[in-house]
Legacy VTK file of the C-alpha trace (Angstrom):
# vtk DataFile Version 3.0
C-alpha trace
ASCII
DATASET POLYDATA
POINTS 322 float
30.180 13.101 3.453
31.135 16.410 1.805
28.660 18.618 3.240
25.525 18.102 5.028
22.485 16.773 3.011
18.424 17.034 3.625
16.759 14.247 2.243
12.595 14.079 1.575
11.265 10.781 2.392
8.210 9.723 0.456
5.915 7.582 2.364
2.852 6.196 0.267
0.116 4.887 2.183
-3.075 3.563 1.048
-4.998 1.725 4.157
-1.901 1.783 6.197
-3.152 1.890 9.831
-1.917 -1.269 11.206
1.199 -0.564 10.071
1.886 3.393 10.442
2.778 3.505 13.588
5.848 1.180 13.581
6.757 2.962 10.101
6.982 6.315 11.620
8.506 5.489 14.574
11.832 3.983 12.640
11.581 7.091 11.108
11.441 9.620 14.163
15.047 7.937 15.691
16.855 8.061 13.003
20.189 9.291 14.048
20.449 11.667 11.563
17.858 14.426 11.275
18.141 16.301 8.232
15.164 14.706 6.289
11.278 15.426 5.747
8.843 12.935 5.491
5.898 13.379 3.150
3.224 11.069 3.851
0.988 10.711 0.789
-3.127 9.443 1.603
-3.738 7.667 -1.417
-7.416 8.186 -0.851
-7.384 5.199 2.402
-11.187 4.151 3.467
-9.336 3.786 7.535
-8.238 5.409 9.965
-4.715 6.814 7.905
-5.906 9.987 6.968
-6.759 11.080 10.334
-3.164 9.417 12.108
-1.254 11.270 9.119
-2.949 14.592 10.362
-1.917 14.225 13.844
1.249 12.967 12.604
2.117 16.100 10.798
0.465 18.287 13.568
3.019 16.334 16.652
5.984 16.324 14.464
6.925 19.485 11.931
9.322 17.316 9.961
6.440 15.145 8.642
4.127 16.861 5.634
0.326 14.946 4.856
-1.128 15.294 1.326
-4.463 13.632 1.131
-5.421 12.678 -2.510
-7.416 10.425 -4.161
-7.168 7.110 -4.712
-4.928 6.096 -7.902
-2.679 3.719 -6.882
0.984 3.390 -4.992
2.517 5.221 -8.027
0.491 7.999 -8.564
1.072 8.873 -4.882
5.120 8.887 -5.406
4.851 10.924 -8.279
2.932 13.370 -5.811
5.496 12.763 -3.583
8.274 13.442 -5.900
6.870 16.923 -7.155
6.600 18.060 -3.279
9.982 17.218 -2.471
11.721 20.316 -0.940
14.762 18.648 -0.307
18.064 17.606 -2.809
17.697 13.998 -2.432
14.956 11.656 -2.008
14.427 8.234 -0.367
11.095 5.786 -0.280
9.545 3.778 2.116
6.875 1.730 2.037
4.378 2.399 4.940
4.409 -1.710 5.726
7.568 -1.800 6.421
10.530 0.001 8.705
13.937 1.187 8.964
16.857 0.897 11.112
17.983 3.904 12.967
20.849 4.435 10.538
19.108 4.148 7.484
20.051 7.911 6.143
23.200 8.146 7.757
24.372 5.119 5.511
22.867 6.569 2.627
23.997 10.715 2.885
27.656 8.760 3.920
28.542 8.418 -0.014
28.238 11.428 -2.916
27.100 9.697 -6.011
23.963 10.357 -8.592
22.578 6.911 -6.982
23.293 4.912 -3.703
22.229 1.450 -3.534
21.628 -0.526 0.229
20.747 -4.119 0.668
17.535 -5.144 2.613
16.252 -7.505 5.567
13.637 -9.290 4.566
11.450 -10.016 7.664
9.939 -13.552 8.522
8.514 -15.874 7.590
11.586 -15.555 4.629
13.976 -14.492 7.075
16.358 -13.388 4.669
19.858 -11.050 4.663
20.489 -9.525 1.188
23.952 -7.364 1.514
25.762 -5.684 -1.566
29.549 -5.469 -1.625
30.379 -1.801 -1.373
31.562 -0.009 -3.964
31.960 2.785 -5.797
31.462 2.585 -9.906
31.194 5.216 -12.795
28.868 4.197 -15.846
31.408 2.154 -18.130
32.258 -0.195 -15.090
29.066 -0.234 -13.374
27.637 -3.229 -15.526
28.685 -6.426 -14.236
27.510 -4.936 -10.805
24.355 -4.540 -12.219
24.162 -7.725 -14.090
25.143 -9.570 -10.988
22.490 -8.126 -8.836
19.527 -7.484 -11.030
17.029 -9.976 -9.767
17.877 -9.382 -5.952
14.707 -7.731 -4.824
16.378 -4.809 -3.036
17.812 -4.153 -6.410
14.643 -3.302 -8.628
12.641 -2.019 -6.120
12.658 1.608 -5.283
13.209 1.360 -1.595
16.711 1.112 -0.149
18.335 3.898 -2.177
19.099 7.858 -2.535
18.186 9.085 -5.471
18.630 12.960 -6.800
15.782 15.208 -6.858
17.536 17.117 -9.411
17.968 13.881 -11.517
14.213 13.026 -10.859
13.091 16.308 -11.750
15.066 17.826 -14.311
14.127 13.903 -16.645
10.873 14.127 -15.386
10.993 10.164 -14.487
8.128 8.972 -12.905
6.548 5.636 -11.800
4.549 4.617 -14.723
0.725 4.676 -13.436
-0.578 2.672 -15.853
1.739 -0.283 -14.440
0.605 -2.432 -11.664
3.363 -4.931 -11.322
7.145 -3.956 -12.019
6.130 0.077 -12.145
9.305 0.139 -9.970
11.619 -1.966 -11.902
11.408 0.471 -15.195
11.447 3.397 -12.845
14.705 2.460 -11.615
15.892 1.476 -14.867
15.088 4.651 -16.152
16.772 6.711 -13.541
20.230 4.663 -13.983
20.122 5.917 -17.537
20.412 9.149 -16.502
23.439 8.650 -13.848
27.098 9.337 -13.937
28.049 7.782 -10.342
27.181 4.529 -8.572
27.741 3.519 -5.103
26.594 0.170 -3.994
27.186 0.112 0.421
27.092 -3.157 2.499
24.528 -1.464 4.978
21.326 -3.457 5.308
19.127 -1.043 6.777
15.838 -1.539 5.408
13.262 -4.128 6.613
10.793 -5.621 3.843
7.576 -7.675 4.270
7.454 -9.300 1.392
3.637 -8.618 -0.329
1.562 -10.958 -2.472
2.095 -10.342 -6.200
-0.021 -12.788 -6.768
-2.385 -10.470 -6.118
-2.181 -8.353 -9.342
-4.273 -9.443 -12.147
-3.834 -8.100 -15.661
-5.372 -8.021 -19.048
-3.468 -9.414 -21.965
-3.321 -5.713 -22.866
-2.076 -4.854 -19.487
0.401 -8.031 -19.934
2.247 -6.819 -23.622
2.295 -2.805 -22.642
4.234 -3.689 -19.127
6.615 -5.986 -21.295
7.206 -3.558 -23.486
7.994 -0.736 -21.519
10.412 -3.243 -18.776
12.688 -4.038 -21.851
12.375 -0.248 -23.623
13.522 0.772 -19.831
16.639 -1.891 -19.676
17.290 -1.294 -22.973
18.118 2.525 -22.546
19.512 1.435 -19.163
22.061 -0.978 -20.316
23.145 0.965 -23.361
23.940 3.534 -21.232
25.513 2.006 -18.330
27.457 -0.740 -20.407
25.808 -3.757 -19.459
26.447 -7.229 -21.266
26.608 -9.461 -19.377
22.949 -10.497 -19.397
20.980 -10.482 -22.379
17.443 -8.869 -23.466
15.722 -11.841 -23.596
16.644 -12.639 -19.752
14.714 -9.522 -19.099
12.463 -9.919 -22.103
11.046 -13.516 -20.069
11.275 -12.002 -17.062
8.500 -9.089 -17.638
6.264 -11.537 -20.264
6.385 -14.431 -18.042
6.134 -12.790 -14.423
2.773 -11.402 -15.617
1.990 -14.899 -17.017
2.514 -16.172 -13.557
0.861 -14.033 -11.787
-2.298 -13.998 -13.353
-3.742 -17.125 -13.365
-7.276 -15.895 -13.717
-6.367 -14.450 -17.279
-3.998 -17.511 -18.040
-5.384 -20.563 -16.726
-4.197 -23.971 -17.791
-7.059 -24.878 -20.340
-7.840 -24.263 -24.319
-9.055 -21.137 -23.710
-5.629 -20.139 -21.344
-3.478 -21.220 -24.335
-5.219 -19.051 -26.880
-4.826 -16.088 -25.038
-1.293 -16.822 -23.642
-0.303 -17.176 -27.457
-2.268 -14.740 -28.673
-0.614 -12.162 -26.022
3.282 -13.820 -26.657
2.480 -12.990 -30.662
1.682 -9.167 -29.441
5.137 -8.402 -28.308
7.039 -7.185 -31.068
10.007 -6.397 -28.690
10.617 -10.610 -29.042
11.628 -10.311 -32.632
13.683 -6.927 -32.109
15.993 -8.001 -29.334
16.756 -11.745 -30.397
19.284 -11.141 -32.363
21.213 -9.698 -30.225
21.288 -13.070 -27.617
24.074 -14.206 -26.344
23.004 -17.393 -24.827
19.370 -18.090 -25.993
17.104 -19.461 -23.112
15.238 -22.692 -24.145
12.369 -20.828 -23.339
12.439 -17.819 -25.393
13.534 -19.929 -28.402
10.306 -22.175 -28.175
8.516 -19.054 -28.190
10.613 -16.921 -30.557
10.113 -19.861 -32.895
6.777 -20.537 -32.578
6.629 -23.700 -30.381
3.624 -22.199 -28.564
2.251 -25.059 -26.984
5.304 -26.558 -25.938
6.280 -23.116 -24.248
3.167 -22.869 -22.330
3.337 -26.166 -20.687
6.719 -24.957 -19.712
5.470 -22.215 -17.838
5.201 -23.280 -14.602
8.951 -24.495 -14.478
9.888 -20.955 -16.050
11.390 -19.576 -12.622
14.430 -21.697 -12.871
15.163 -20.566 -16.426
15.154 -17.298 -16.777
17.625 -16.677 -13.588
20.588 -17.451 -15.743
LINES 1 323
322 0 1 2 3 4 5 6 7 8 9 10 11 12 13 14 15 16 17 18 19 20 21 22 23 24 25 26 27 28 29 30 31 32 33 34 35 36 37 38 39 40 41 42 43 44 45 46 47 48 49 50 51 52 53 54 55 56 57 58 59 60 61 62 63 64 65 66 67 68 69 70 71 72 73 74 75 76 77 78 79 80 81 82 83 84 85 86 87 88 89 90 91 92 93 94 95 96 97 98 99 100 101 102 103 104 105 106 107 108 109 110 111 112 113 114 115 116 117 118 119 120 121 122 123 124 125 126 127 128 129 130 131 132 133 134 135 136 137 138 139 140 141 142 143 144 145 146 147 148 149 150 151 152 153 154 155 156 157 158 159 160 161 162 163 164 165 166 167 168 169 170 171 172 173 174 175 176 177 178 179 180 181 182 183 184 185 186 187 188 189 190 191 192 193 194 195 196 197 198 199 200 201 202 203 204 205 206 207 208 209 210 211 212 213 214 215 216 217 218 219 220 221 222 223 224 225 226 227 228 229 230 231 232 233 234 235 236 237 238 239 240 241 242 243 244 245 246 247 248 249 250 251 252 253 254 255 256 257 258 259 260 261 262 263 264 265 266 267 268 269 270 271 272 273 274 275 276 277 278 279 280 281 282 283 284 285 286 287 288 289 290 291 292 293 294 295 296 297 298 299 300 301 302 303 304 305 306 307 308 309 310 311 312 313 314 315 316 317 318 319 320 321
C-alpha cells in the first residue's frame, strides 16, 4: 500500500431491518478505518429509515440518504454520486464482512481489485481467487476462467475507482432487474488498465432467490442485449478469447428464460412467446460468426430448431458452462 486510501462504502437497503444490524456491525470493526459508509433508504415501508438515522447520528462515519423507492440500482447510482472518497466498495445490507475486508482490498494499487466470497449456509460454500496481478492484454484467461463464479459478476467483493466510475459515468442500468450488476462490471473493466485478483475471502453472501424476478419478453431481449453489448466492449478491450459470445449470449437469453416461468411456461402458448422473444435478439445473428465452439444449444436456436431448443431448456444449465 503506497499511501493511505479512504474508501466510501455504499450500502443499499430497501426493507433491511432484520438484517442491518449484523451488516453494520462487520462494518464498525473493521481494522482499518479510513472508509465512509453511505447507507441509501430505498424508500423501505420498516423500521430502516429510522435505524439508518440513529445510525448516522451514533456513528459520524456513516451518511443516510432517504429516497424513494426505485429499486437496488437506482440507490447505488445515488450512492455512487455521494461518494466523497477515491475508491468505492458495495455491500449488500443482507449480508456481512470480515473485519479485514478493506485492509485486503486498499493492500493492492490497481484500477480494480477482485476478492473471493463465503457463501453462507445452507450452500456452505468457499470461492477463493488465485492472487494476482494482470494488465489488460493478459488479464483474459483470468477472466474467462472465473466469469460464472458468483463473486465474479457481482458488484460486491471489489474496489473500484471513483474516478473511473465518475469520470465514464457507468452506472447500474435501472431498467435491469436481473444481471444489472453483471453489465455494470463489465462495463467498468472496459475502462481499466490494472487488475489484481487477491486470495482473501472476506465477504459473506446469502445467496437470494432469483427466481423471484419476473420479466416481460421485452424486459427478456433488452437485458440480453445490453449483457452481450457490455462483454462485448469488455472483452475487446481486455483481450478475452477464450470464451465465446454465444456462452454469454445463452447465458443472459436463457437465465431470464429460467427464471421466469410465469412468462415462459411449458405449454403452446410458452413456446410462442419463448420463440417469438429468441427471434427478437438480433445480437444472435451478429455474434455467431465469430464462435469458436458452437453450443448445441445456440445452434438449434441460431438455426431455427425452435421447438427442439425449448424442450431443451430445462437441461440448459449444464451447457452453457463450457
Amino acid at each position: 500500500m503506497n499511501k493511505e486510501k479512504f474508501v466510501s462504502i455504499i450500502i443499499p437497503i430497501y426493507n433491511g431491518e432484520v438484517y442491518i444490524d449484523k451488516c453494520v456491525s462487520s462494518i464498525k470493526h473493521q481494522t482499518y478505518k479510513n472508509f465512509e459508509v453511505l447507507l441509501i433508504d430505498d424508500g423501505s415501508k420498516d423500521a430502516t429509515a429510522s435505524l439508518c438515522d440513529q445510525i448516522a447520528i451514533e456513528d459520524k462515519k456513516f451518511r443516510v440518504i432517504h429516497k424513494t423507492n426505485g429499486g437496488v440500482s437506482s440507490a447505488r447510482n445515488l450512492g455512487i454520486s455521494n461518494a466523497l472518497y477515491e475508491y468505492i466498495t458495495f455491500v449488500d445490507v443482507d449480508d456481512y464482512i470480515e473485519p479485514q475486508y478493506i485492509e485486503n482490498l486498499v493492500k493492492v494499487d490497481a484500477d480494480v481489485v477482485i476478492g473471493g466470497a463465503k457463501i453462507m449456509p445452507p450452500q456452505n460454500e468457499i470461492i477463493r481467487y488465485e492472487a494476482g496481478v494482470y494488465d489488460r492484454m493478459n488479464i483474459g484467461k483470468n477472466i474467462s476462467d472465473n466469469i460464472f463464479t458468483i463473486p465474479f459478476f457481482t458488484p460486491w467483493a471489489k474496489l473500484y475507482k471513483t474516478e473511473i466510475l465518475k469520470d465514464f459515468n457507468i452506472k447500474f442500468d435501472e431498467k435491469i432487474i436481473f444481471s444489472e450488476d453483471t453489465i455494470f462490471f463489465f462495463e467498468y473493466l472496459a475502462k481499466c488498465e490494472s487488475f489484481v485478483f487477491i486470495s482473501a475471502t472476506d465477504y459473506c453472501h446469502y445467496l437470494s432467490d432469483i427466481f423471484k424476478y419476473k420479466m416481460s419478453n421485452d424486459d427478456i431481449v433488452y437485458r440480453a442485449n445490453r449483457l452481450i453489448d457490455s462483454f462485448s466492449k469488455m472483452s475487446m478491450h481486455c483481450a478475452v478469447t477464450d470464451i465465446s459470445y454465444e456462452t454469454v449470449m445463452l447465458h443472459g437469453i436463457l437465465m431470464s428464460i429460467i427464471n421466469n416461468e410465469k412468462v415462459f411456461k411449458f405449454s403452446l402458448r410458452g413456446y410462442a412467446q419463448f420463440k417469438n422473444t429468441i427471434k427478437s435478439l438480433p445480437n444472435l445473428q451478429k455474434y455467431y460468426p465469430n464462435s469458436k465452439k458452437p453450443n448445441i444449444l445456440f445452434k438449434l436456436l441460431r438455426e431455427g430448431f425452435y421447438r427442439l431448443a425449448f424442450f431443451l431448456i430445462r437441461f440448459i444449465l449444464p451447457l452453457i458452462k463450457k
